[in-house]
N, C-alpha and C positions, 0 to 999 in steps of 0.2 A: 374300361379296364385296359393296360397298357401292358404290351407284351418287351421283354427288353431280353434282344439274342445279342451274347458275346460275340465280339467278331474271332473266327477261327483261323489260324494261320496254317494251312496245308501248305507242306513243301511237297513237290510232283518229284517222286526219283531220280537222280543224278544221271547222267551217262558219261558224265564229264570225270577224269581222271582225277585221281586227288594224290598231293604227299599224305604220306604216312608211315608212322613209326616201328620199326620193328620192336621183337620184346625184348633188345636190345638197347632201346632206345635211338636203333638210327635210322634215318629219314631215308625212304626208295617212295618211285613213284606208281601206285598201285591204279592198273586200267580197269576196264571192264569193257573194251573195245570189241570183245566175245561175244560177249550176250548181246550190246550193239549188233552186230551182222547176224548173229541167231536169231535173236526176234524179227529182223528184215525179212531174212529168207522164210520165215515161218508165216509171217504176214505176207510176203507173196502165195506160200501156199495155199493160208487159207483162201484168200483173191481166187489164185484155178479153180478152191474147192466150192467156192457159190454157186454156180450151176448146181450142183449134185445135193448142195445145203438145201436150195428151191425148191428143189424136186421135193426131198425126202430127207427133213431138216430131223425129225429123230435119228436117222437111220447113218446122214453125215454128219453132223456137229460133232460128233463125241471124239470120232478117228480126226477129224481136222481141227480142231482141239487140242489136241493130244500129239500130232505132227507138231504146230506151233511152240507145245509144252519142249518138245523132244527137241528143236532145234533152239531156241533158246537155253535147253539145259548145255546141251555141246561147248555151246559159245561159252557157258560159265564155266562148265569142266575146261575149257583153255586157258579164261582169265585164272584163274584156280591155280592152274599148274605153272603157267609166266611169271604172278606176283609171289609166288612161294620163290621162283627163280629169282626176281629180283629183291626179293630180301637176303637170299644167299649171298649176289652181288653184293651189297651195300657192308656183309659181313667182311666177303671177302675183299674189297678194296680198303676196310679200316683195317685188316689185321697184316694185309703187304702191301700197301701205295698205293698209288694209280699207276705209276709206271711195271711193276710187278705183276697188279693184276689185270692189265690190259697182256702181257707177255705170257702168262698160264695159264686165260682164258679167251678163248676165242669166242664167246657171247657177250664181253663187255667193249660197249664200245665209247668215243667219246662224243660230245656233242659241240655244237659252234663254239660252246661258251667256254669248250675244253673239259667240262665235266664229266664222268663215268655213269655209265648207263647201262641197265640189261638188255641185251638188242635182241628179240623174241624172235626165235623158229618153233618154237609149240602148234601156232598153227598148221603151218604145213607138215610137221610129225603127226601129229596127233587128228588133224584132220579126217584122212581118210578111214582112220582105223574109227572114229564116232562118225563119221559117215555110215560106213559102214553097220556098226549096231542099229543106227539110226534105218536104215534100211532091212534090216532082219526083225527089228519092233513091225515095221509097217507089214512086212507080209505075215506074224505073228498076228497081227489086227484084224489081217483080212481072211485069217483061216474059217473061221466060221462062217465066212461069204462064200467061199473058199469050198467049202466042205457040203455046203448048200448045193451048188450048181455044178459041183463033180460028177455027174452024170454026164452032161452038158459038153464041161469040159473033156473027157474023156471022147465024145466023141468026136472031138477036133483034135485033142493033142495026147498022147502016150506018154506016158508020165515023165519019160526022160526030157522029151520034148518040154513038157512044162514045166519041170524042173530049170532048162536053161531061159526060158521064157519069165520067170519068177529071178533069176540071174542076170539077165540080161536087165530086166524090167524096172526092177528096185535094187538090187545090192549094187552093182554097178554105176548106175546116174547115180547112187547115195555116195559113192566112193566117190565119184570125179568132186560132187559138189562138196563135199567136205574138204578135198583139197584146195579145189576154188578159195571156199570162203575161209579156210585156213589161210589161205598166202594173204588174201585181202587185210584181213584181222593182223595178222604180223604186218603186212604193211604199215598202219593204219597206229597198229601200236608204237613202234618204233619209230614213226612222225612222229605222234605225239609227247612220248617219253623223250625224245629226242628235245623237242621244243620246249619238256619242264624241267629238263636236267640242267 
């Protein structure tokens, strides 16, 4: 008795940028070069988190997990808010020119081939401030740890103290590093949007 498997064709998820139509019907070119650098940095962190996963793989999985989920979210909250920008663009250059709306906007820019394009600062706006969430989730995560070893902690550090210790600690590296990979992502985007325009 003969066993007969159809062959399946799985496509593996895009990272790569694609045209696409607004519901206007007019073509901009939509990234996703976000969630590209957010899943990076989130795969680097789970990388730090393997020690701690070894040790006490119930007790890390789920926060290092959950880091990865929270920084690829970020990365899509930017692509999010860029291709909403650049369908704007593409309104705006059919309804006043190119020469028009290159002069009443300063986000469109043109590209080698002379084309109009939306040239992204999303990431480094919007960076810091989902850095920052991103860093208020983590020490949210770690309250229950947190709240465990407050005896512990208390007798090292007086609440102010570890109030700027939990500041220092996580909101701030979350700041810096969301503006990091903000500016990288705007880079990255505007290469590329650059090179399909």
């Amino acid at each position: 008795m003969g066993f007969k498997v159809n062959s399946i064709n799985i496509q593996p998820p895009s990272f790569q940028g694609t045209h696409k139509r607004t519901n206007e019907g007019l073509i901009y070119y939509h990234t996703n070069t976000g969630l590209k650098a957010g899943s990076v940095l989130g795969g680097m962190q789970l990388l730090l988190s393997l020690p701690a996963i070894f040790k006490q793989p119930a007790k890390a999985s789920i926060p290092a997990i959950f880091v990865v989920g929270i920084s690829a979210g970020c990365g899509a909250v930017v692509d999010y808010i860029r291709n909403k920008k650049a369908q704007q663009t593409a309104l705006t250059v059919k309804k006043l020119g190119v020469k028009q709306a290159l002069l009443s906007n300063d986000d469109i820019a043109l590209s080698r081939k002379g084309r109009p394009y939306y040239e992204s600062n999303n990431g480094l706006k919007y960076g810091a401030l989902l850095g920052a969430g991103a860093g208020v989730l983590k020490i949210l995560m770690a309250l229950p740890e947190i709240k465990r070893n407050e005896k512990s902690i208390q007798e090292v550090l007086t609440p102010k103290q570890f109030k700027a210790s939990m500041l220092l600690g996580s909101i701030i590296p979350a700041v810096i590093g969301g503006l990091i990979m903000g500016a990288i992502t705007d880079h990255f985007t505007n290469k590329d949007a650059s090179k399909h325009a």
